[in-house]
C-alpha positions in Angstrom: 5.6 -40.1 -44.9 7.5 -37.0 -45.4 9.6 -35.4 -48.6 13.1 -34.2 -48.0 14.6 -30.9 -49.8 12.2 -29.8 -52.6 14.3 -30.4 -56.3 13.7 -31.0 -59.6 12.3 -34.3 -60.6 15.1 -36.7 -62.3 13.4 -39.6 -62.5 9.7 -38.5 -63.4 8.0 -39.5 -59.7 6.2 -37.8 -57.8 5.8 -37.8 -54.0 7.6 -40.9 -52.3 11.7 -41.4 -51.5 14.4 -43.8 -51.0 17.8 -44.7 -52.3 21.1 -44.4 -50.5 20.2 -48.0 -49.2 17.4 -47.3 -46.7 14.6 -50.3 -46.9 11.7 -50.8 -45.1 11.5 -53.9 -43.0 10.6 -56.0 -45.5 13.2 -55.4 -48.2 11.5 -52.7 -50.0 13.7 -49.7 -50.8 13.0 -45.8 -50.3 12.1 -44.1 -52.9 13.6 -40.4 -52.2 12.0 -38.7 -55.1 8.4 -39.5 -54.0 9.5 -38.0 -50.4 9.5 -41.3 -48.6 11.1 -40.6 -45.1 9.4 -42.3 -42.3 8.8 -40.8 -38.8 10.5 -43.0 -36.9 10.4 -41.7 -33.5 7.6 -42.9 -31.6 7.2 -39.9 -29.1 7.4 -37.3 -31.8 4.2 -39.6 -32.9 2.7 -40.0 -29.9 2.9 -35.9 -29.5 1.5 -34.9 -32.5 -1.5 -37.4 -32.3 -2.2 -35.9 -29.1 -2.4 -32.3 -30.6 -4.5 -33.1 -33.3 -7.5 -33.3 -30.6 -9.1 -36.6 -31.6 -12.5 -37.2 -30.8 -14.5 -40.6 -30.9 -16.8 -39.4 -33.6 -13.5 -38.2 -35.8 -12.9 -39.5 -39.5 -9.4 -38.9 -40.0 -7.7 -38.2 -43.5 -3.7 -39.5 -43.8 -2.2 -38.9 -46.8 1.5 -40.6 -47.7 0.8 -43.3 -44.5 4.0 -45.2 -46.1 4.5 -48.1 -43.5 1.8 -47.0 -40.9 3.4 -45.6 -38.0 1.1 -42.6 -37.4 -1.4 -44.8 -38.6 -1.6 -47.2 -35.5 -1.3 -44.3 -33.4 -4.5 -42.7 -35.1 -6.0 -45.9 -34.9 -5.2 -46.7 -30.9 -6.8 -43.0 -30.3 -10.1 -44.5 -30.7 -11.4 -42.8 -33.7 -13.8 -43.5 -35.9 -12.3 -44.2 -39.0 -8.9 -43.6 -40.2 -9.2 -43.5 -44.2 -5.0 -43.5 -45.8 -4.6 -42.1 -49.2 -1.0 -43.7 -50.4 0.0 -43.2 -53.7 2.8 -46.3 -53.9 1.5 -49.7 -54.5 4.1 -51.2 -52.1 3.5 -49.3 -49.0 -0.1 -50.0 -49.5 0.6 -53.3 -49.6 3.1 -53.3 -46.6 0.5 -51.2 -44.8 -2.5 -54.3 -45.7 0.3 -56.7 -44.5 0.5 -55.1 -41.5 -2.7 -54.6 -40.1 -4.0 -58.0 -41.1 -5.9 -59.7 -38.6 -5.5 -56.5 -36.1 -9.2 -55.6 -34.8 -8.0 -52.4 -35.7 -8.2 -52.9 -39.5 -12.1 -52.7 -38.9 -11.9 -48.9 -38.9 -9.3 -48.5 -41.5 -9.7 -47.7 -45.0 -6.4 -47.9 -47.6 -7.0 -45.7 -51.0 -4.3 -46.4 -53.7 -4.0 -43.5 -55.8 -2.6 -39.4 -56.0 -4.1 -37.7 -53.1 -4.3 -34.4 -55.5 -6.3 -36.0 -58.6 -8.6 -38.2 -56.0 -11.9 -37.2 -54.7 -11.6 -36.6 -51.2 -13.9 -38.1 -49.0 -15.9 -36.7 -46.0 -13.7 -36.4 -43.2 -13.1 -34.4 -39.7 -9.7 -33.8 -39.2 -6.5 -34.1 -41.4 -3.7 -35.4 -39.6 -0.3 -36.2 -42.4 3.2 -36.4 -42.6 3.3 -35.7 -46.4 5.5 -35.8 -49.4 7.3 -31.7 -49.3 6.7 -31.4 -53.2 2.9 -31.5 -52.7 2.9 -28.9 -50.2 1.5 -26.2 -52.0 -1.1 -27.9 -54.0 -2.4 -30.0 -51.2 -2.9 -27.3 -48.6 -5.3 -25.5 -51.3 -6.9 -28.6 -52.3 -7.8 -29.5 -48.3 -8.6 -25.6 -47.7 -11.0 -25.9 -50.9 -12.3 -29.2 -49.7 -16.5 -29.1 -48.9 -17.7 -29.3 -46.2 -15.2 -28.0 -44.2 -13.2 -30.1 -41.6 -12.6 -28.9 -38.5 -8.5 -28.7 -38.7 -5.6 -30.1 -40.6 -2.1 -30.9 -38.2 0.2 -31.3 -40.9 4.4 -32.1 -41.7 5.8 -29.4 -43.2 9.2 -28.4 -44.4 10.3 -25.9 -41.7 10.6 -23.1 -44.2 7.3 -24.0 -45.8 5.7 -23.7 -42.8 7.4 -21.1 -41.6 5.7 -19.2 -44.3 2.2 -20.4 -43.6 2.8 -18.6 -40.0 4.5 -15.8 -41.0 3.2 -12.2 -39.9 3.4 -8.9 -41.7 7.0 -7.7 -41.6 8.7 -10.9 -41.3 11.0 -11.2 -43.9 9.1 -14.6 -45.1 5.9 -13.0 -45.4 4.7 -13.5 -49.1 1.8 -14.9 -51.1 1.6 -17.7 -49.5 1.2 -16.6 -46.2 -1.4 -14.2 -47.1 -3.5 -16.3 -48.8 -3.7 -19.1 -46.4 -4.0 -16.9 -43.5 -7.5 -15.4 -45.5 -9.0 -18.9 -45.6 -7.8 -20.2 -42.1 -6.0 -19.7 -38.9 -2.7 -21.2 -38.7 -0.4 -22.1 -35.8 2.9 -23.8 -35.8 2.7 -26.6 -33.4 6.3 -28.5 -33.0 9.9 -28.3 -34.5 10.7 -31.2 -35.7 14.7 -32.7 -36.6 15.9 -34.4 -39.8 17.2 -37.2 -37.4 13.5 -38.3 -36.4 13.1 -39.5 -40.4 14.6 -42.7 -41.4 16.5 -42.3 -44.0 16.9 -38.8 -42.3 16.5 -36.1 -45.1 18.6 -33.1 -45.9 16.2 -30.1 -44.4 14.2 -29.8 -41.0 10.7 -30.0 -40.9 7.8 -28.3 -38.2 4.4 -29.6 -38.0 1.1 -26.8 -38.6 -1.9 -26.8 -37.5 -4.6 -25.5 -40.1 -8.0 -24.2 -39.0 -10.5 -23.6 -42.3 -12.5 -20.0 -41.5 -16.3 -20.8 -40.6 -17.6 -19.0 -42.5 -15.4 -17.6 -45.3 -14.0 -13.6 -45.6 -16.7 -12.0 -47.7 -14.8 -11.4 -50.7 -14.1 -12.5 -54.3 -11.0 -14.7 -54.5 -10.4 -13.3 -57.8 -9.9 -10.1 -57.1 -8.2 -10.7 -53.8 -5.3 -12.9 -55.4 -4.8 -10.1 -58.1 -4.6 -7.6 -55.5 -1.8 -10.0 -53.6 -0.5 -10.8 -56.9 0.1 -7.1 -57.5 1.9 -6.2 -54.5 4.3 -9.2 -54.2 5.8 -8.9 -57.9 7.0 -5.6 -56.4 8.2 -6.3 -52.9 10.9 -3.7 -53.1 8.1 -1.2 -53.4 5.5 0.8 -51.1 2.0 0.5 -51.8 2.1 4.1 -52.3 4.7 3.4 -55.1 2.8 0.8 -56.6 -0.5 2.9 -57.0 0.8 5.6 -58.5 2.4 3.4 -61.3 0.3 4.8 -64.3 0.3 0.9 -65.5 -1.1 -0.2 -62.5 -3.8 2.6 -62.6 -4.8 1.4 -66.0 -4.9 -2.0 -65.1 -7.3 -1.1 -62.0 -9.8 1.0 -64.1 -10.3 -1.4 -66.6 -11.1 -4.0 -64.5 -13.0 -2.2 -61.9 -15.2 -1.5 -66.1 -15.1 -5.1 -66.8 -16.9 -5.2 -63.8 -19.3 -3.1 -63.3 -20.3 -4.1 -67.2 -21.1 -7.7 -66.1 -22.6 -6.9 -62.8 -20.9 -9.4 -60.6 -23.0 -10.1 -57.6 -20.9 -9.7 -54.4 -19.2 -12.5 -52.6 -20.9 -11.5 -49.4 -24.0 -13.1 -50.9 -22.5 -16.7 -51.8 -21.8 -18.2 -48.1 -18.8 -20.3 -46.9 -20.7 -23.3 -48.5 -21.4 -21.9 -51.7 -17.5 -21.1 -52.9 -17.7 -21.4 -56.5 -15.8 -23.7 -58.7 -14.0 -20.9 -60.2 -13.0 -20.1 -56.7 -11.4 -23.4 -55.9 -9.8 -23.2 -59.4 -8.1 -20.2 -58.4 -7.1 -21.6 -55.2 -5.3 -24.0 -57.3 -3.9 -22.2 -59.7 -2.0 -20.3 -57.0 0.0 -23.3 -57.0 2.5 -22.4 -59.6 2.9 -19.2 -58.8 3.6 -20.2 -54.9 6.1 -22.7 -55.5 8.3 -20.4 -57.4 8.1 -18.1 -54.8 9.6 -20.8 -52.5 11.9 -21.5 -55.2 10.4 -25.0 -56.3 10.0 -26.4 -59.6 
């Protein structure tokens, strides 16, 4: 289940959509400020099912499975499992109601509840059409996710994902991309309309494909993000520029003290499976600071 154009909540809600009379099947209406816009298009399913690269063995993580669309298909792949996080009581319900009695339901697992305060259980592969407002938040929390998965093929906003991909001197290069692109390899995989969506929303969308790094870059996460940090809140300037800012220079002497005076052991030593809960806090404390760069709130 997708989110249209990211704005400012009105109504309090968060992730799900609806209004301007689109109903499921059943009667139930959208809900357009928890992003609720369901793939409707079977082929567009069908295609990115097939580039996720299922395998029997797969546990597969949805996230926002609304009426079960993608679901089935995950489900007819022969996987494993297929475990749906959903957030909205009534789409987990619709979703029950629908696989009742279906032999599939024996290798499907419905979790009620916000895929970014739940624990996340073990699984291979990440395959989601999600809510756009979460964007930011969840691609951290899936990247800071142990052990690692093998890959994520997700629904993004187009320019969300855009900036995932983007390369150094594209003019959507930012934080963002950096950041991501330390901790994985991303690819985009497929444009995707406003017209496959039902109710259709107001921007187009482009579905990722996420790889985590096995291992992880050897370096502090901390330090990385300030260095990032540092350059992007001057994007105007060179890096030349910037280091010769006597503020900056004071600002990297006393923390290359405050270092040295606590004797920080180097990342190189922790391992991919030893990132440190101070690292995935950072990772989502990014968050803020992202989604004002894409102009979210």
């Amino acid at each position: 289940m997708a989110g249209g154009k990211i704005q400012k909540k009105r109504h309090g809600g968060a992730g799900g959509g609806g209004g301007g009379g689109a109903r499921l099947q059943g009667g139930i209406p959208f809900e357009k400020s928890k992003g609720q816009h369901i793939l409707r298009n079977p082929a567009l399913v069908d295609s990115i099912v097939e580039k996720a690269g299922l395998k029997p063995t797969d546990t597969v993580l949805e996230i926002g499975p609304g009426t079960g669309n993608l679901t089935k298909r995950l489900l007819q792949a022969g996987v494993k499992a297929v475990v749906a996080v959903e957030l909205d009581p009534r789409m987990v319900l619709e979703l029950n109601r629908r696989f009742q009695g279906d032999p599939l339901s024996s290798r499907l697992k419905v979790i009620q509840g916000d895929v970014l305060k739940c624990d996340l259980p073990y699984f291979d592969i990440c395959v989601a059409n999600i809510p756009y407002q979460i964007s930011s938040p969840l691609t951290f929390k899936l990247l800071s996710h142990r052990p690692i998965f093998r890959c994520a093929v997700i629904m993004f906003q187009r320019e969300f994902a855009m900036r995932l991909v983007a390369q150094p001197g594209d003019s959507l290069y930012c934080r963002l991309s950096v950041n991501v692109q330390l901790l994985s390899r991303v690819s985009h995989l497929l444009k995707v309309g406003r017209n496959n969506f039902r109710p259709p929303p107001k921007v187009d969308s482009s579905v990722v494909r996420i790889e985590p790094r096995k291992p992880l870059p050897p370096v502090s996460f901390k330090e990385w993000d300030g260095l990032v940090r540092l350059f992007f809140n001057r994007k105007n300037r060179t890096l030349g520029a910037i280091f010769k800012q006597k503020r900056v220079l004071e600002l990297l002497e006393k923390n290359y003290k405050t270092m040295q005076s606590l004797q920080l052991t180097s990342d190189a030593e922790t391992g991919e499976e030893k990132m440190s809960a101070d690292d995935v806090a950072l990772l989502s404390n990014m968050v803020d600071d992202l989604n004002l760069e894409m102009g979210y709130e």
